[in-house]
C-alpha positions in Angstrom: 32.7 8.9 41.1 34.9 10.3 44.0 33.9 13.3 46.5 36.8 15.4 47.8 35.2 17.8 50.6 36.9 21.2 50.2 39.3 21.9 53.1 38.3 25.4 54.9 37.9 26.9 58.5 34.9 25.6 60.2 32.6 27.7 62.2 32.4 27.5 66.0 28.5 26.4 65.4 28.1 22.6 64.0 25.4 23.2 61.0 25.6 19.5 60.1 24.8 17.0 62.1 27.3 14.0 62.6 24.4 11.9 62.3 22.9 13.6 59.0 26.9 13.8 57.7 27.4 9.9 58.3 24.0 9.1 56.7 25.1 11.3 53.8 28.5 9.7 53.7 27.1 6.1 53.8 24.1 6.5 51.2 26.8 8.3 48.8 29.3 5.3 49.5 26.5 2.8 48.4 26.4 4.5 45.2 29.7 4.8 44.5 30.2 1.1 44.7 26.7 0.4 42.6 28.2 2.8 39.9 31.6 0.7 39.5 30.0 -2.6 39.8 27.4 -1.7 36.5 31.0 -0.1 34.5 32.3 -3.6 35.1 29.5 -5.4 34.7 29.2 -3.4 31.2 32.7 -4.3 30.4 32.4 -7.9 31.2 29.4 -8.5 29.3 30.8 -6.8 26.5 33.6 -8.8 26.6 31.6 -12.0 26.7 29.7 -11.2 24.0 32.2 -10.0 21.8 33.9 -13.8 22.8 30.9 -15.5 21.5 31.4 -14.0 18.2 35.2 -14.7 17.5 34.4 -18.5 19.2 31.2 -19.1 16.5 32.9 -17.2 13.7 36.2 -19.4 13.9 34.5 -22.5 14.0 32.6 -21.8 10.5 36.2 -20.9 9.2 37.5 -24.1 10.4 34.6 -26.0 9.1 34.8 -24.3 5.5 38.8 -25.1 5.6 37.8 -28.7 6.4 35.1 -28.6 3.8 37.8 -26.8 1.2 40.4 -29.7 2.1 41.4 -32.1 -1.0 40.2 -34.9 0.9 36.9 -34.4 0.2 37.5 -34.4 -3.0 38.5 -38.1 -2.7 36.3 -39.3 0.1 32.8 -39.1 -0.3 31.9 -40.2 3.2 34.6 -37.5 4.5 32.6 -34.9 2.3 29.4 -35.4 3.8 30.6 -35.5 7.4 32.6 -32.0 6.6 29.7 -30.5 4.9 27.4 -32.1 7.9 29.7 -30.2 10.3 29.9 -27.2 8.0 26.1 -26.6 8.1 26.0 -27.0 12.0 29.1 -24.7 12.5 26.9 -22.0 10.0 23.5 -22.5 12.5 25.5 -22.3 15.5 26.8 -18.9 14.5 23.5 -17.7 13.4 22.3 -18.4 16.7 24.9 -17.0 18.4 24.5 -13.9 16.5 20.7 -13.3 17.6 21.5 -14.4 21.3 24.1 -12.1 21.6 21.9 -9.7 19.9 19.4 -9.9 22.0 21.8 -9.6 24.6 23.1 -6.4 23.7 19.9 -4.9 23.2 18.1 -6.6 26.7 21.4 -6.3 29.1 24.7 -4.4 27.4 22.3 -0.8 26.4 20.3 -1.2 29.4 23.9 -1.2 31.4 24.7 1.7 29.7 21.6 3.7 29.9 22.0 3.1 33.9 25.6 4.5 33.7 24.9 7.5 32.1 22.9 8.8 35.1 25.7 8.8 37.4 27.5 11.8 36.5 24.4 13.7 36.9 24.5 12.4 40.3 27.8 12.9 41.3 27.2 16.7 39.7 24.4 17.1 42.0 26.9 16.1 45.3 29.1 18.1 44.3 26.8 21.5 44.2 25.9 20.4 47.5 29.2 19.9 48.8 29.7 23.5 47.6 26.6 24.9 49.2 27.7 23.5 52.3 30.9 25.4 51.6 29.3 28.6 51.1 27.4 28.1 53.9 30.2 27.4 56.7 31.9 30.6 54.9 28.8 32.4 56.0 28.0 31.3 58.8 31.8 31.8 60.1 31.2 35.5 59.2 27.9 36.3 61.1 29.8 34.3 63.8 32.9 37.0 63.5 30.5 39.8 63.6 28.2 38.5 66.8 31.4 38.4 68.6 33.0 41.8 68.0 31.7 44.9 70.0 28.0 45.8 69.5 28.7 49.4 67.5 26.7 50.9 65.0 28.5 49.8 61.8 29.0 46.1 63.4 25.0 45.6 63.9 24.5 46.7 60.2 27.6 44.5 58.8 25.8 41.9 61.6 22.6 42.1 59.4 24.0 42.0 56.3 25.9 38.9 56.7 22.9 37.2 58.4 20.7 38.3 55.1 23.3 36.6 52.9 23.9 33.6 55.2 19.7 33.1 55.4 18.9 32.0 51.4 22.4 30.0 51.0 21.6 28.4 54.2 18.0 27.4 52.3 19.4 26.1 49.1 22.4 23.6 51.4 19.5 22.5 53.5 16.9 21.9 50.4 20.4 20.3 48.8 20.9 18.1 51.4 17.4 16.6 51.6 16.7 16.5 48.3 20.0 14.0 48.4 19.2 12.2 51.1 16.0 11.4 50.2 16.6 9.9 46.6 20.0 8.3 47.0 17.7 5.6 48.9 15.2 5.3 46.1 17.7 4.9 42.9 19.9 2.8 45.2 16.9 0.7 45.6 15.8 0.9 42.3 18.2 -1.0 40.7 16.5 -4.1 41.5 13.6 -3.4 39.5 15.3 -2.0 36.9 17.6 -4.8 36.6 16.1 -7.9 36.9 14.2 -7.7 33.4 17.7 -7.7 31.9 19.2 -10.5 34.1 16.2 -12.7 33.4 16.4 -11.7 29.9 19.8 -12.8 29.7 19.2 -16.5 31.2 16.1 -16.6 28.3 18.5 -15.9 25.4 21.0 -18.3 26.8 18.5 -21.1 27.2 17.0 -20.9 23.7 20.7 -20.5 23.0 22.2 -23.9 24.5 18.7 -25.7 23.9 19.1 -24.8 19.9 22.8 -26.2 20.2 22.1 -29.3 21.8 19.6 -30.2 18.8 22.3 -28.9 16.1 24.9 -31.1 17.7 22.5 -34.1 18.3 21.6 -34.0 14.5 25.1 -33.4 13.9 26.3 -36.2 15.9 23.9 -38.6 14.1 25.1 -38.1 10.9 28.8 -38.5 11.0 28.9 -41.2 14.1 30.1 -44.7 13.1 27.4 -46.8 14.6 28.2 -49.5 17.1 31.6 -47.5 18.0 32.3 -46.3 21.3 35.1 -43.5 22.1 37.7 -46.0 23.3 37.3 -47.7 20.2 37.4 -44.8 17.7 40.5 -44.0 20.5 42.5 -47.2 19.6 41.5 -46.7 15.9 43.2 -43.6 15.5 45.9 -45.2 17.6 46.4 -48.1 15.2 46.5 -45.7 12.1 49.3 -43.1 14.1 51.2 -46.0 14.5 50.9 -47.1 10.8 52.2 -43.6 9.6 55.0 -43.8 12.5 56.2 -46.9 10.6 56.8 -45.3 7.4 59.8 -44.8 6.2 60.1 -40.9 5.5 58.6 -40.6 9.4 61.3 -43.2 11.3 63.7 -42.2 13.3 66.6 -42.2 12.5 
């Protein structure tokens, strides 16, 4: 939200207090800045979820084109490990799809929800910025009339203008307070309002990563060679590379 005072001649008398204009200024700025940092904090959770999905739903594809591959059909050891890993990639994505379910519902809405009052807000500055408006335009024209000559026609044009000024300078002043008391109180609001969703999201992710740790532990148990550590799969593999480098159709020439 942004808040462009309307530029017009100021009365001689100061109806506004610098003090009461600077605590306006810096309660309003506070806001400002809380209603950007929930939009991006919207966006990026969005984002993150939405990354969660395509991460989970790949992996099943590449387990099923792993599972679909004509070595299985040969290799019954390599089927089981593929249909092993196909069946974990399938519970990690159902997982994922009720944590980031929960997620929307528990941090993502609730985001939004919070965004949609600011408008309202910045609607509500802005009739006050205008009230304050209409009442230096006022008070500027009582202040013309006090200082022309004291005739007939003046003192009633004098009255008038003070009879108008009197109820707009009411509704600025109720404006104002009305502002400056409850930009405070949703400012500090967010806190409660927030923190549900916050811990909410470090729930879903721990049932999340704890779930994942036991698919991947079973997983892991199922297609590990026994008795082989990583630098000796590592040289495996390194010893069959080099047995397919020493083909024929794969020398160099």
């Amino acid at each position: 939200m942004s808040w462009i005072p309307f530029k017009i001649g100021q009365p001689k008398k100061q109806i506004v207090s610098k003090t009461v204009e600077r605590d306006f200024e810096r309660e309003y700025d506070k806001l400002q800045k809380l209603e950007d940092q929930t939009k991006k904090l919207h966006k990026d959770m969005k984002k993150s979820t939405e990354a969660d999905l395509a991460m989970s739903k790949a992996a099943v594809k590449i387990s099923a084109d792993l599972l679909n591959n004509p070595l299985c059909e040969q290799d019954q050891a390599f089927l089981e490990s593929m249909t092993a890993l196909d069946t974990a990639m399938r519970r990690m994505d159902s997982f994922n799809q009720e944590k980031v379910n929960q997620i929307q519902k528990t941090v993502i809405d609730p985001l939004k929800k919070y965004s949609s009052v600011f408008p309202s807000l910045n609607m509500a500055v802005k009739r006050r910025e205008q009230a304050l408006q209409d009442y230096k335009r006022l008070q500027s024209k009582v202040e013309k009339y006090e200082e022309k000559e004291k005739t007939g026609p003046i003192m009633v044009k004098l009255h008038q203008a003070r009879e108008e000024l009197r109820p707009v300078k009411e509704d600025f002043e109720a404006k104002n307070k009305q502002l400056l008391d409850e930009m405070p109180k949703f400012y500090n609001s967010r806190i409660d309002y927030f923190q549900p969703s916050f811990e909410a999201l470090i729930r879903a992710q721990v049932v999340y990563f704890t779930e994942m740790h036991k698919i991947f532990g079973e997983l892991t148990e199922q297609i590990d060679q026994p008795g082989l550590t990583d630098e000796q799969r590592e040289r495996e593999n390194e010893a069959k590379l080099n047995e397919l480098r020493a083909l024929s159709i794969v020398a160099d020439d």
